[in-house]
C-alpha positions in Angstrom: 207.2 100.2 137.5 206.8 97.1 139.2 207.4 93.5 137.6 203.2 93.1 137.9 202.9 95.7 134.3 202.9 94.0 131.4 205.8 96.3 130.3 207.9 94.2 133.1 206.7 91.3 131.7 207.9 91.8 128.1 211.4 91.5 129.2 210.9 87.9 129.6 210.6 87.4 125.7 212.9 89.0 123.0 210.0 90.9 121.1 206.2 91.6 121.8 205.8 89.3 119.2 207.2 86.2 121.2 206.1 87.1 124.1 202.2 87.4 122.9 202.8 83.7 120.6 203.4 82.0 124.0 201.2 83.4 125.9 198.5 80.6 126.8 195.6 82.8 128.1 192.6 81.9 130.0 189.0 83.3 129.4 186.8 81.2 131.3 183.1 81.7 129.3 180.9 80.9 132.5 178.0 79.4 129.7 176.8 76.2 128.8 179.2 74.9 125.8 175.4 74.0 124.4 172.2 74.3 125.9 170.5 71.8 123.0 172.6 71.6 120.0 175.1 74.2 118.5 173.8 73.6 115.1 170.1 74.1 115.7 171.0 77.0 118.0 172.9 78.8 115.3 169.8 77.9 113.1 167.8 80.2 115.5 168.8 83.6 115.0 168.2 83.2 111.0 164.6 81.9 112.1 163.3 82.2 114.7 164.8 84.2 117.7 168.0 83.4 120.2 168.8 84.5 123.4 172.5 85.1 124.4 173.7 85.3 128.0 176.8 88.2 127.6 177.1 88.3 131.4 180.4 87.8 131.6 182.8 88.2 129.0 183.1 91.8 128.6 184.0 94.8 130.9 181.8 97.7 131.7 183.1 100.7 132.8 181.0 103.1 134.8 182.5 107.4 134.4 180.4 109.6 136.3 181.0 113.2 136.5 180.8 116.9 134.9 184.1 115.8 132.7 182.5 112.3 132.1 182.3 113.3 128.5 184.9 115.1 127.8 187.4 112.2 128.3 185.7 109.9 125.5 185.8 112.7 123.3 189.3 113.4 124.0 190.5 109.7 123.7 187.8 108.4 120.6 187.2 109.4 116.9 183.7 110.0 117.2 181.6 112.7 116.9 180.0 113.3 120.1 178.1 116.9 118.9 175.3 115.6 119.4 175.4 112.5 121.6 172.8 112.5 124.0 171.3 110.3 127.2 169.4 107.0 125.9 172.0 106.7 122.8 174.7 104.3 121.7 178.1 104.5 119.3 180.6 102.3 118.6 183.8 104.5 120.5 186.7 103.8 118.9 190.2 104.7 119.9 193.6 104.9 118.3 197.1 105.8 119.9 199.2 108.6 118.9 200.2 107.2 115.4 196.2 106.6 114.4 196.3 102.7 115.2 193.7 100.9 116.8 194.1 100.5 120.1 190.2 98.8 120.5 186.3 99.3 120.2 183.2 99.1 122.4 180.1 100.2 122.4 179.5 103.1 125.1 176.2 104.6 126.4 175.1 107.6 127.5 173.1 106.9 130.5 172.7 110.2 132.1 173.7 113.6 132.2 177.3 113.4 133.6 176.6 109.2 133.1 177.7 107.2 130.7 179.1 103.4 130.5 181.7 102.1 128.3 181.0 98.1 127.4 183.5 95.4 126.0 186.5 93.4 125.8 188.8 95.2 128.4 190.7 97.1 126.4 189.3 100.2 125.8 188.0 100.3 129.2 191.4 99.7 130.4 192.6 102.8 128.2 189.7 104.9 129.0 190.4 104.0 132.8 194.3 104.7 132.7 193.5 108.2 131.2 191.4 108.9 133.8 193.7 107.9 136.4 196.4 110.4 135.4 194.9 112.6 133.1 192.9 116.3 134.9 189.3 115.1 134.5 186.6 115.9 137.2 185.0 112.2 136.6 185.5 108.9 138.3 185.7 105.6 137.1 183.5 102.1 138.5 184.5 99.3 137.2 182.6 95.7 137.0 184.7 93.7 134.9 182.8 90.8 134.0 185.5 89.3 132.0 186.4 86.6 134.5 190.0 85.2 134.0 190.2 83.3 137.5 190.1 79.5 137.8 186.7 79.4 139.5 184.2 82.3 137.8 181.6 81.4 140.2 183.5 82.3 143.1 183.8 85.6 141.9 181.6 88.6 143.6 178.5 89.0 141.9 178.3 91.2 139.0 176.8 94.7 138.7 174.1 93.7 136.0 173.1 90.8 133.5 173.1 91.9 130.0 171.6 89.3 127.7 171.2 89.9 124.1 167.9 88.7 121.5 168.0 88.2 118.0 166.2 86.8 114.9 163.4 87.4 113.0 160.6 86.7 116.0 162.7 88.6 118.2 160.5 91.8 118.3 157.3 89.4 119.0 159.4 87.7 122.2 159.7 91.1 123.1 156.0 92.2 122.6 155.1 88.8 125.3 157.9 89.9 127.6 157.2 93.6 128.2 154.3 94.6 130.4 152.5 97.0 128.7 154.0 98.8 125.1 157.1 98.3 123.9 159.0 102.2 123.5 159.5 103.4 119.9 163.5 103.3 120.0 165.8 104.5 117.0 168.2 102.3 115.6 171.0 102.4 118.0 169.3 104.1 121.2 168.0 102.7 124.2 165.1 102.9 126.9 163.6 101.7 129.8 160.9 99.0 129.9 159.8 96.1 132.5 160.0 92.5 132.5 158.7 90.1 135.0 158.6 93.2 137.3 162.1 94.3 137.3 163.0 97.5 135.3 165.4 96.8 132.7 166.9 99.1 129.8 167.5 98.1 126.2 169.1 98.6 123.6 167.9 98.7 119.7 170.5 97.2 117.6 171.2 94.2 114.6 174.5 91.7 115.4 173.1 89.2 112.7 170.8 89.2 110.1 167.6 91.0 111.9 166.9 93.6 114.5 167.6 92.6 117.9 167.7 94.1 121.2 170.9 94.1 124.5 168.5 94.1 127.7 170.4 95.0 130.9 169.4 95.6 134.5 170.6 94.6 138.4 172.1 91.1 138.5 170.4 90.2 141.7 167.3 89.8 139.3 169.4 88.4 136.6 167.5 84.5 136.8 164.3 86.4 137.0 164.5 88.1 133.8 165.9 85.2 131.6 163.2 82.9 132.3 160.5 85.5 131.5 162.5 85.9 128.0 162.7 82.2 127.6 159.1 81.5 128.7 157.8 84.4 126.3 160.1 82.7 123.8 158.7 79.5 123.9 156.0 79.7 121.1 158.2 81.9 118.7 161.1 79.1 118.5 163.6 81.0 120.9 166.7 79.1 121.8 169.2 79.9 124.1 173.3 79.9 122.9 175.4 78.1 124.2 179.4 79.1 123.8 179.7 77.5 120.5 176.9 79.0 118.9 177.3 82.6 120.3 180.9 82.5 118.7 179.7 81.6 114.9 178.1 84.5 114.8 181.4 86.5 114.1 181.8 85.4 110.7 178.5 86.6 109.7 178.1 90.0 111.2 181.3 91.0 109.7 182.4 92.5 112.5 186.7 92.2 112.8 187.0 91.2 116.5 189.8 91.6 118.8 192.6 93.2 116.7 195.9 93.5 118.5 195.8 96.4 120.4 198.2 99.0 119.1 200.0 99.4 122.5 203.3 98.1 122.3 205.1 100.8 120.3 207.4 103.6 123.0 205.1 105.9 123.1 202.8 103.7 125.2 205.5 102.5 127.9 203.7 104.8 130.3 200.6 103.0 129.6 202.4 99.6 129.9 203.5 100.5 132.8 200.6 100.8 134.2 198.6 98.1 132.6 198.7 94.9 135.1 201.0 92.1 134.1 197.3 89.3 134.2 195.3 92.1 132.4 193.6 90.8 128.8 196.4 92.8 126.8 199.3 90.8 128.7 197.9 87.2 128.5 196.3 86.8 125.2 197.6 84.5 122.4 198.5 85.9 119.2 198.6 83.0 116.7 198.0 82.0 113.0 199.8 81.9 109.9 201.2 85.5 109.2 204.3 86.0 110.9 206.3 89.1 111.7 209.1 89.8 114.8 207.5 93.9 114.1 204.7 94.0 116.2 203.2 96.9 114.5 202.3 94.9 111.5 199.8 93.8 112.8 198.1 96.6 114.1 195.4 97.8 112.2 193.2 101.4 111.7 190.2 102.4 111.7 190.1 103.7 107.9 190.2 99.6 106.7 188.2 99.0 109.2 185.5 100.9 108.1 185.4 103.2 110.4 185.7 106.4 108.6 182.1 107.1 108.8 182.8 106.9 112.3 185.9 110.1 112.7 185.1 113.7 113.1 188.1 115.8 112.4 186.4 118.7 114.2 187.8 117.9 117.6 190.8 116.7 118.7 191.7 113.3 119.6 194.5 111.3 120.3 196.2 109.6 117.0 193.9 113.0 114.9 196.7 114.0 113.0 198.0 110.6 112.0 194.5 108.8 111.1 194.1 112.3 109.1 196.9 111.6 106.4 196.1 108.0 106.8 193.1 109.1 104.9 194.7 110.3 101.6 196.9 106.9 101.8 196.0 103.9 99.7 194.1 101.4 102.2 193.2 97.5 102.2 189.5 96.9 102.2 187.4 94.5 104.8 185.9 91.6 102.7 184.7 88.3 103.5 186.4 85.3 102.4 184.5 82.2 101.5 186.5 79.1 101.8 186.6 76.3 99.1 184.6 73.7 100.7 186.8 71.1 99.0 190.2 72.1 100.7 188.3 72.5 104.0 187.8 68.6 103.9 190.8 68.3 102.5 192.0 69.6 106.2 189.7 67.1 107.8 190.9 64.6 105.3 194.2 64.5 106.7 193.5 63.5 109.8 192.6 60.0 108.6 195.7 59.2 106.5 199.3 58.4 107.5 201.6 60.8 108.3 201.5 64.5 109.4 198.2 66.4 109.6 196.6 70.1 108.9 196.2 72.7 111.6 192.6 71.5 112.8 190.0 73.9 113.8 186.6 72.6 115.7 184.1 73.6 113.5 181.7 74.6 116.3 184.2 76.7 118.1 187.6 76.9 116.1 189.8 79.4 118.3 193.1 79.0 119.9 194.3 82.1 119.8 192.8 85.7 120.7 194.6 87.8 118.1 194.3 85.2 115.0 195.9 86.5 112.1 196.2 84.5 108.8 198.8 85.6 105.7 196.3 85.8 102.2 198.5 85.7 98.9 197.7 86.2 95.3 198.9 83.9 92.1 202.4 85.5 92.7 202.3 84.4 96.1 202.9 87.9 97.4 201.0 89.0 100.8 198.2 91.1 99.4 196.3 90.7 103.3 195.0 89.2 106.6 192.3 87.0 107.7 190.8 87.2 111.0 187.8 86.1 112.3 186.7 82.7 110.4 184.7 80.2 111.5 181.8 77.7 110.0 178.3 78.8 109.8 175.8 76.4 109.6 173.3 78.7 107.9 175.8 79.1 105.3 177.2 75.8 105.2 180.4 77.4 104.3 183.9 78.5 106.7 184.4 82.3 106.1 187.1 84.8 107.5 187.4 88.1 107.7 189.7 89.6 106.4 191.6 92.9 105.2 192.7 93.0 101.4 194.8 95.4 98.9 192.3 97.6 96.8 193.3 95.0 94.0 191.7 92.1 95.4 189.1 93.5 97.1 186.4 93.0 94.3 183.4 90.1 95.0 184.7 87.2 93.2 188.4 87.6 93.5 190.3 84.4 93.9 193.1 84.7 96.8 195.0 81.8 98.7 195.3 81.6 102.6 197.9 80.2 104.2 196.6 77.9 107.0 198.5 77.0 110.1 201.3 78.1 112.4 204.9 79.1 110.9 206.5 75.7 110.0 203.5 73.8 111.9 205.0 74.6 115.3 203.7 77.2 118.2 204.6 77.6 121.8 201.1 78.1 122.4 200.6 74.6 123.9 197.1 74.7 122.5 198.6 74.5 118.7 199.2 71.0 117.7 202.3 70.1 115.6 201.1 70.1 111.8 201.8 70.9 108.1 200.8 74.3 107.0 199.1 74.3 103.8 197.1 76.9 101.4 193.3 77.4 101.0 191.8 78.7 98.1 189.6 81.3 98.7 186.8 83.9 97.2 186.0 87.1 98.1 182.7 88.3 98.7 181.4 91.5 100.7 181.4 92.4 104.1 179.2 91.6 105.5 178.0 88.7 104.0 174.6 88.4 105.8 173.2 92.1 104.8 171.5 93.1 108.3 168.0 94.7 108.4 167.5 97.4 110.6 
């Protein structure tokens, strides 16, 4: 071990905890904050059709080899019986005691090929097994999630991958595609060409309508967008900018960047070999629940949702844990809907005398990675956490994500989150000093744009 792990770089704090609340992080997002307007642009994948550039915040992570398999199914819950080239899953992986450690969605390219795509860290697991585990496979990665000062410095990229959705965005795809578009199953992929460069896609819904994740060589990267956005033209296509790509969140329902259940002993190995700049080391964990045990606020898969997901007929790593975790009472994902009038109650403050609520930017409210918020009921007991939240234009409401006690799970439900940092203060120098205060909220289901598929 070397003081360039992230396990040498805990010592500087007393707990994981501290150490993640100070962090400051930086994730450059290499797009235009808004190519027209954020409102209008979140308008567009309701309908008409937007075009996302996802070029460069996520990781891919190439395994090629006779054993190229075998290591997802050996680190992921899945079923992979039946996985075959020109499909998609959501992996998902745990750690020994059945928490999450992260998702992404990998695909089976080839025999012996397949590509693992998101936030770094389930490449980085998938990667660190590979590196000391006994697997005939090797590992490429292009890492796309740029953290240096000066992203377009940085050696070009693999591929583009750019993402349509909305209700037109099957007909920008009939303009775009020379000659037919491939019948392709809900979560599969295939090849097709655009402007003359061969491209793959992916069949898939991250809003309210089916949509499609087209990738290909990033030398050809300008080449392909402006045949998307020229074939777009007549069918209303905008393109997001960083604050509209970001709203989406809170209406897919999809519970983004959990803390990764690493920091327990039986992952110092992994610390160790984990960089001390990788995304697990220099994230900010922030919001209103507090806790000096880091492993409150891990989470699994079962309240995740991800049951569906776990095949007990293999082994995997966390199997036996997640397995009783399945016969244990769990909280449920909902959606919370915010009362509109204590949101501008938050806003409010800011024009009076004295000290103000935690503000969020309604376009693009983050400060922190790993958000977590403390929900209560009429007792004020913690009955949950809220995640992802954000406003939604095409709502005209702020909604969070968030996980809830059986109890209060039901649409309708009344709960109170706690908004703001413990005692209004934060090391994280992108936290302002404020007052925390309660929000009312309601529950409603998850997700609360049903998608069509």
């Amino acid at each position: 071990m070397t003081e360039s792990t992230l396990d040498a770089a805990l010592e500087s704090a007393p707990t994981p905890v501290e150490f993640l609340r100070r962090n400051r992080g930086r994730h450059p997002y290499p797009v235009p904050s808004e190519h027209t307007n954020w409102i209008e642009e979140e308008r567009s994948w309701r309908e008409t059709c937007s075009l996302s550039d996802l070029s460069h915040h996520q990781k891919d992570l190439y395994v090629e080899g006779p054993d190229a398999l075998e290591v997802f199914a050996d680190l992921g819950v899945n079923d992979f019986s039946s996985f075959s080239p020109g499909q998609a899953k959501q992996f998902v992986a745990c750690n020994p005691n059945g928490y999450l450690i992260g998702d992404a969605i990998l695909f089976y390219l080839d025999e012996g090929k397949l590509k693992l795509t998101g936030t770094p860290v389930s490449p980085n697991w998938v990667q660190y097994n590979l590196a000391t585990g006994d697997y005939d496979a090797t590992a490429e990665a292009d890492e796309r999630y740029h953290d240096r000062e000066n992203p377009e410095a940085d050696d070009p990229l693999r591929t583009f991958r750019y993402q349509l959705q909305g209700p037109n965005a099957l007909d920008v795809m009939r303009d775009a595609v020379e000659g037919e578009i491939p019948e392709i199953p809900f979560f599969n992929f295939d090849e097709m060409t655009i402007a003359g460069v061969d491209v793959r896609a992916l069949k898939h819904s991250m809003a309210s309508n089916v949509g499609f994740e087209i990738w290909g060589p990033w030398s050809e990267a300008e080449t392909v967008r402006r045949a998307l956005v020229d074939a777009g033209e007549p069918h209303g296509l905008r393109q997001l900018g960083e604050k509209s790509y970001k709203a989406q969140g809170s209406e897919k329902g999809w519970i983004a960047r959990p803390l990764p259940a690493i920091f327990g002993e039986e992952m110092r190995e992994y610390r160790e070999w984990l960089d001390a700049d990788s995304y697990e080391a220099i994230s900010t964990l922030g919001g209103s629940f507090y806790s000096e045990d880091v492993s409150d606020y891990y989470l699994n898969p079962i309240e995740l949702g991800y049951e569906r997901f776990v095949d007990f007929d293999h082994d995997f790593v966390g199997k036996e844990a997640l397995a009783e975790m399945v016969d244990e009472p769990q909280r449920k994902k909902v959606t919370l809907v915010w009362d509109d009038e204590d949101v501008l109650d938050l806003f409010r403050s800011l024009f009076s005398d004295g000290p103000t609520n935690k503000y969020f930017d309604l376009s693009m409210p983050y400060w922190a990675v790993f958000h977590y918020d403390e929900v209560l009921n009429d007792d004020d007991e913690t009955v949950g956490l809220s995640k992802y939240f954000g406003y939604t234009y095409n709502e005209r409401s702020v909604l969070s994500l968030a996980l809830v006690d059986e109890a209060y799970s039901e649409p309708g439900t009344e709960v109170t989150l706690v908004w703001g940092e413990e005692d209004g203060e934060s090391p994280n120098p992108k936290v302002e000093s404020h007052t925390q205060t309660e929000i009312n909220a309601t529950v409603a289901p998850n997700p609360y744009v049903e998608a069509s598929r």
